[in-house]
N, CA, C and O atoms as CSV, one atom per row, in Angstrom:
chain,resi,resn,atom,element,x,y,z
A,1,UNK,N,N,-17.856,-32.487,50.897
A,1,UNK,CA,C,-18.030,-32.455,52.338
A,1,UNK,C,C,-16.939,-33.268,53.048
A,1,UNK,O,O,-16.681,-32.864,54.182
A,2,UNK,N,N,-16.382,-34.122,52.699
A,2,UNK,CA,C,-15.349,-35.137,53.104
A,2,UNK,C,C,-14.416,-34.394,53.273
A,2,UNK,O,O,-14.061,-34.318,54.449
A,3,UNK,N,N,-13.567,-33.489,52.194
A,3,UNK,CA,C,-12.535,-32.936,52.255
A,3,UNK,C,C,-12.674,-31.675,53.368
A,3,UNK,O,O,-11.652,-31.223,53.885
A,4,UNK,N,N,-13.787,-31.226,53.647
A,4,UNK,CA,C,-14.442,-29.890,54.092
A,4,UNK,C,C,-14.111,-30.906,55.727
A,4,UNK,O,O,-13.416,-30.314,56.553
A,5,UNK,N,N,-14.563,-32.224,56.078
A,5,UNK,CA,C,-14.285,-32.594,57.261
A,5,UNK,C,C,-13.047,-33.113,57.454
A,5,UNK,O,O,-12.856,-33.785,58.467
A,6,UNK,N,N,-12.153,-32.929,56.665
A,6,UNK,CA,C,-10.757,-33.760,57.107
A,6,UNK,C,C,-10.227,-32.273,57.361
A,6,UNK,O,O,-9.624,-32.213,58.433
A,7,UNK,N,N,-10.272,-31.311,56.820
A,7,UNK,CA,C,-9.224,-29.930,57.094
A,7,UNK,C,C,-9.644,-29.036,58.735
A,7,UNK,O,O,-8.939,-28.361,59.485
A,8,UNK,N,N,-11.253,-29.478,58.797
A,8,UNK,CA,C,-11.928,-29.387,59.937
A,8,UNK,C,C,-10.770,-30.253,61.293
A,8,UNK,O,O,-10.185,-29.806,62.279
A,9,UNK,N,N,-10.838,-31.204,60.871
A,9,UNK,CA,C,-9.981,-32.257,62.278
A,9,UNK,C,C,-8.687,-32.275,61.574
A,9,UNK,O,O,-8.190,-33.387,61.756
A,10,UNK,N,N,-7.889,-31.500,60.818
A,10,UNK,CA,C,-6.835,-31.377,60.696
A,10,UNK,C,C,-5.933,-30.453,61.229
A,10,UNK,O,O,-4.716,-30.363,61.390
A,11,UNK,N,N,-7.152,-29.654,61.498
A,11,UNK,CA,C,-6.875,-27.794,62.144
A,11,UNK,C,C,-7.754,-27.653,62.975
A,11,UNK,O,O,-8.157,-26.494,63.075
A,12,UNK,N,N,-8.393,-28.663,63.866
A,12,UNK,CA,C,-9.164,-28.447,65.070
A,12,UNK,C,C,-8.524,-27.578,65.909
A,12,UNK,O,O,-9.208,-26.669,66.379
A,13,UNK,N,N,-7.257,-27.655,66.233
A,13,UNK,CA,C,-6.369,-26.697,67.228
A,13,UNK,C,C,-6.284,-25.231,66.949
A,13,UNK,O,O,-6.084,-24.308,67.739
A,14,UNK,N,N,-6.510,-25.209,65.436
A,14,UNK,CA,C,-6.011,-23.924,65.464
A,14,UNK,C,C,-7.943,-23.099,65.163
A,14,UNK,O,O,-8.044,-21.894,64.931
A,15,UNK,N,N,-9.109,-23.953,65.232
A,15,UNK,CA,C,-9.950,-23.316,65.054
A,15,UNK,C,C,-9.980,-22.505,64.021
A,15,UNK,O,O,-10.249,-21.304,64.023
A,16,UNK,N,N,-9.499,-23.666,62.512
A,16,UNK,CA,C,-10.516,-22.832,61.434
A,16,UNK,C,C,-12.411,-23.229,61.707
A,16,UNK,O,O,-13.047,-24.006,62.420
A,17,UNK,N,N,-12.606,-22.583,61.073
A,17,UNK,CA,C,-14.110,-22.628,61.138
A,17,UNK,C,C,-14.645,-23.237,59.690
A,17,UNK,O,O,-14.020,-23.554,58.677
A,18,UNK,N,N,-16.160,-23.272,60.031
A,18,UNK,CA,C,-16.887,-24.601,59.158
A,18,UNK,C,C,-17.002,-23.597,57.622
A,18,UNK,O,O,-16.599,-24.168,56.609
A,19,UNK,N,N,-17.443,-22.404,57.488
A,19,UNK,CA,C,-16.949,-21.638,56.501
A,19,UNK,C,C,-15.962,-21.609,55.707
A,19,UNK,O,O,-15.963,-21.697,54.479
A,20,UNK,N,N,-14.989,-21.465,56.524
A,20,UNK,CA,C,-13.292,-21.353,55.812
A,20,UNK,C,C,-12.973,-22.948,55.180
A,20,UNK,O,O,-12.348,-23.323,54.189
A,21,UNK,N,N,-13.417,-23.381,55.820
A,21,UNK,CA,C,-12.694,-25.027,55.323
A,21,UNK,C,C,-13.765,-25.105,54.059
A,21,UNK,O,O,-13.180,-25.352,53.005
A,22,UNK,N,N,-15.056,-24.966,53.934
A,22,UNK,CA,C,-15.295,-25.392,52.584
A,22,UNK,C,C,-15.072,-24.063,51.547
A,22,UNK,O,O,-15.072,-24.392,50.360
A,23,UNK,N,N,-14.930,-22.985,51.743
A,23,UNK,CA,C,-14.080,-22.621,51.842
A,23,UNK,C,C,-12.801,-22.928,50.337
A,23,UNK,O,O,-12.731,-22.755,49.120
A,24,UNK,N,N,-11.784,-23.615,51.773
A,24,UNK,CA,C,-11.030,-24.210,51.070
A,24,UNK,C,C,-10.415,-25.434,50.281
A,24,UNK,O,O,-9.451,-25.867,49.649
A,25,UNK,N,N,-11.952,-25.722,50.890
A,25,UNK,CA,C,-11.863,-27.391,49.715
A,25,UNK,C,C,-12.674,-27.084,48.388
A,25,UNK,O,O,-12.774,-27.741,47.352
A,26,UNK,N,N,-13.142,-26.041,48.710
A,26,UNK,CA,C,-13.619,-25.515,46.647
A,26,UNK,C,C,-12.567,-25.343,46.154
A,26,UNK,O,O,-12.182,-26.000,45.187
A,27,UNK,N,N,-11.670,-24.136,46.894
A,27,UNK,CA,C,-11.050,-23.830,45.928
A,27,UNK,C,C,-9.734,-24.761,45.844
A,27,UNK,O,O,-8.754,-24.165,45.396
A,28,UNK,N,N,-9.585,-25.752,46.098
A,28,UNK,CA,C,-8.300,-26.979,46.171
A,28,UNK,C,C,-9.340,-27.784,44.635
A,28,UNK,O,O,-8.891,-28.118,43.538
A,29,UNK,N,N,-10.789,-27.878,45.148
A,29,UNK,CA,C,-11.190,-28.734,43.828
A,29,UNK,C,C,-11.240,-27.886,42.529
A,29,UNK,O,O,-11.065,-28.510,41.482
A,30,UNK,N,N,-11.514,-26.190,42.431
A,30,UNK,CA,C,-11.057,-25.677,41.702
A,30,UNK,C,C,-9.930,-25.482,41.009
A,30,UNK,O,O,-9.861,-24.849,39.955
A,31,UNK,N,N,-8.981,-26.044,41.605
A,31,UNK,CA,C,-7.504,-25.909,41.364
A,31,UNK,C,C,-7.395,-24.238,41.382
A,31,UNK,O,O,-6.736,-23.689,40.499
A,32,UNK,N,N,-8.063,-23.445,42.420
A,32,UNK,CA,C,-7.552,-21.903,42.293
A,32,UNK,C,C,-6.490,-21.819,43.211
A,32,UNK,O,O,-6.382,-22.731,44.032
A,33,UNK,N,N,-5.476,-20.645,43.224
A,33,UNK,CA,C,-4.722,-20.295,43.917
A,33,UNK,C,C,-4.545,-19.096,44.705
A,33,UNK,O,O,-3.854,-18.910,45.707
A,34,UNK,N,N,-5.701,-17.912,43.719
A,34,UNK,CA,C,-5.974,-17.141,44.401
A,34,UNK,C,C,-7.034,-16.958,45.690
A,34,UNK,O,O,-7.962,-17.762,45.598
A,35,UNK,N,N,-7.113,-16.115,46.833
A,35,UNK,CA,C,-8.379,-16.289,47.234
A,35,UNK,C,C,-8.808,-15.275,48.151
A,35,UNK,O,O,-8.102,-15.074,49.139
A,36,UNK,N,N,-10.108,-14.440,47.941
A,36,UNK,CA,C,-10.301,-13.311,48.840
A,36,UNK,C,C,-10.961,-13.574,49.428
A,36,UNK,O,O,-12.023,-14.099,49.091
A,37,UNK,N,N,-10.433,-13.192,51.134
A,37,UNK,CA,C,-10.307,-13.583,52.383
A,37,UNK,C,C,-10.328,-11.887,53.090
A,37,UNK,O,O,-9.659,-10.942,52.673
A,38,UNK,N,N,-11.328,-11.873,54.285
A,38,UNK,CA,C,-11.046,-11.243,55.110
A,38,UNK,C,C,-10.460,-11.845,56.192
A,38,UNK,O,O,-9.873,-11.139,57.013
A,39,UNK,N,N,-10.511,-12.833,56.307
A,39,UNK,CA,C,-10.088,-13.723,57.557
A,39,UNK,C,C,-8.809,-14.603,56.920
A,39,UNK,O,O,-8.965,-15.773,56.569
A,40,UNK,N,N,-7.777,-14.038,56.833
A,40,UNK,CA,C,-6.327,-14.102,56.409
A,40,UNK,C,C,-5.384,-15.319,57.690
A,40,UNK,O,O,-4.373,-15.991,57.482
A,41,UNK,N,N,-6.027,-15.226,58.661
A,41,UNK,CA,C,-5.069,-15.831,59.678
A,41,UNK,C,C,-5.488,-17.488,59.164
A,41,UNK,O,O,-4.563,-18.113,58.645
A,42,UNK,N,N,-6.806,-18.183,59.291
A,42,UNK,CA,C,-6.931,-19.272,58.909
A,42,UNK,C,C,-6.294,-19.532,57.339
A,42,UNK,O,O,-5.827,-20.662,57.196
A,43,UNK,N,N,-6.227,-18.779,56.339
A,43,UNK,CA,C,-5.942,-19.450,55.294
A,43,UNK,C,C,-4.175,-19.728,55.266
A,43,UNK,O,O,-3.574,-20.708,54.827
A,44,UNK,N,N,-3.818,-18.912,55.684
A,44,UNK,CA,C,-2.184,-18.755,56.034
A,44,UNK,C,C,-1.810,-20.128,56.767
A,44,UNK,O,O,-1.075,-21.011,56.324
A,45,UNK,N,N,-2.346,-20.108,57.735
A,45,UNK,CA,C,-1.964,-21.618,58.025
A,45,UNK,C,C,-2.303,-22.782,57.750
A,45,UNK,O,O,-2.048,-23.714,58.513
A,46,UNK,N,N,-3.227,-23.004,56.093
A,46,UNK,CA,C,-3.776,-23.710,55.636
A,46,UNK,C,C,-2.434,-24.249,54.324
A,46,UNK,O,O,-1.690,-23.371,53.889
A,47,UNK,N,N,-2.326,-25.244,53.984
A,47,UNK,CA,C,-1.348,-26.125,52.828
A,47,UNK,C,C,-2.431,-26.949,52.175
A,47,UNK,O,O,-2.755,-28.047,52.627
A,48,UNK,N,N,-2.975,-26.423,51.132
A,48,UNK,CA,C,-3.566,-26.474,50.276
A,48,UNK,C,C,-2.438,-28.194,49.486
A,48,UNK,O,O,-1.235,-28.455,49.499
A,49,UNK,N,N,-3.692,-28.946,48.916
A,49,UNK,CA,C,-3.022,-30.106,48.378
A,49,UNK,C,C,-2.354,-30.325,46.630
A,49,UNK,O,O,-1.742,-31.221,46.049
A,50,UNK,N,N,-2.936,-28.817,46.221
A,50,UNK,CA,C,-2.151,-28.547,44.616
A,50,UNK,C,C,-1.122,-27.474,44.633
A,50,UNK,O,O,-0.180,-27.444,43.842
A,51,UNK,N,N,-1.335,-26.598,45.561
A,51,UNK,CA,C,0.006,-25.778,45.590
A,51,UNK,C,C,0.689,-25.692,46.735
A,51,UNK,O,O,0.335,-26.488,47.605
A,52,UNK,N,N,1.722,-24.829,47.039
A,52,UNK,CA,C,2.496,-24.538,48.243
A,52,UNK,C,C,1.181,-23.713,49.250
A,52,UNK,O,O,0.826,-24.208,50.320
A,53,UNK,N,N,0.684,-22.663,48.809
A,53,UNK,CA,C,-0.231,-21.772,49.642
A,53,UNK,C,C,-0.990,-21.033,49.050
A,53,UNK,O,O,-0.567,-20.936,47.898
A,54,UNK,N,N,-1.951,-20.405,49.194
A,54,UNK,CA,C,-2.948,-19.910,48.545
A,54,UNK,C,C,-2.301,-18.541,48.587
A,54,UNK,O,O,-1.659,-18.279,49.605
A,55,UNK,N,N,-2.380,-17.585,47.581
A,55,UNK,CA,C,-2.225,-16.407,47.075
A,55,UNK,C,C,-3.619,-15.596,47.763
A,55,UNK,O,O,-4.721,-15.568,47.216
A,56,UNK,N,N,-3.317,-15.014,48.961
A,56,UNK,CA,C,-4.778,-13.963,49.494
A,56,UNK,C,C,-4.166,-12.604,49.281
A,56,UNK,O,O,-3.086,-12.017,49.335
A,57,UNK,N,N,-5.851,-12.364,48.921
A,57,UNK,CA,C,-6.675,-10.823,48.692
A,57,UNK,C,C,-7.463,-10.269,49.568
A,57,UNK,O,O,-8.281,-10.999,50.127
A,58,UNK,N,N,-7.429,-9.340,49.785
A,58,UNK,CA,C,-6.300,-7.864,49.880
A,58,UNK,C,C,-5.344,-8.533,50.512
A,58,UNK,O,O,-5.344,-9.082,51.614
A,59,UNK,N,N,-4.397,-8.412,49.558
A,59,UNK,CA,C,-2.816,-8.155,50.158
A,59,UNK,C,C,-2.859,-7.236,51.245
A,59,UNK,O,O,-1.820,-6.914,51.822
């Protein structure tokens, strides 16, 4: 939940939502890189803390 509230007030501006951020603090604690997303615009502007960017599905 910590990490789920720091990406929350990290990206308040750009309005990811409470979904997407945990979200994407599973898959940062997963160490995954892939991730299927219908909602492509929040993860794109997300910098994940083990890789450069998350690999989203559907291409």
């Amino acid at each position: 939940m910590a990490r789920t509230a720091d990406i929350l007030e990290r990206y308040i501006d750009s309005k990811v939502d409470f979904v997407d951020a945990v979200v994407m603090a599973i898959a940062e604690w997963l160490n995954l890189t892939t991730v299927l997303t219908l909602d492509q615009r929040d993860f794109r502007l997300f910098r994940p803390t083990h890789c450069e960017s998350f690999r989203l599905k559907p291409e």
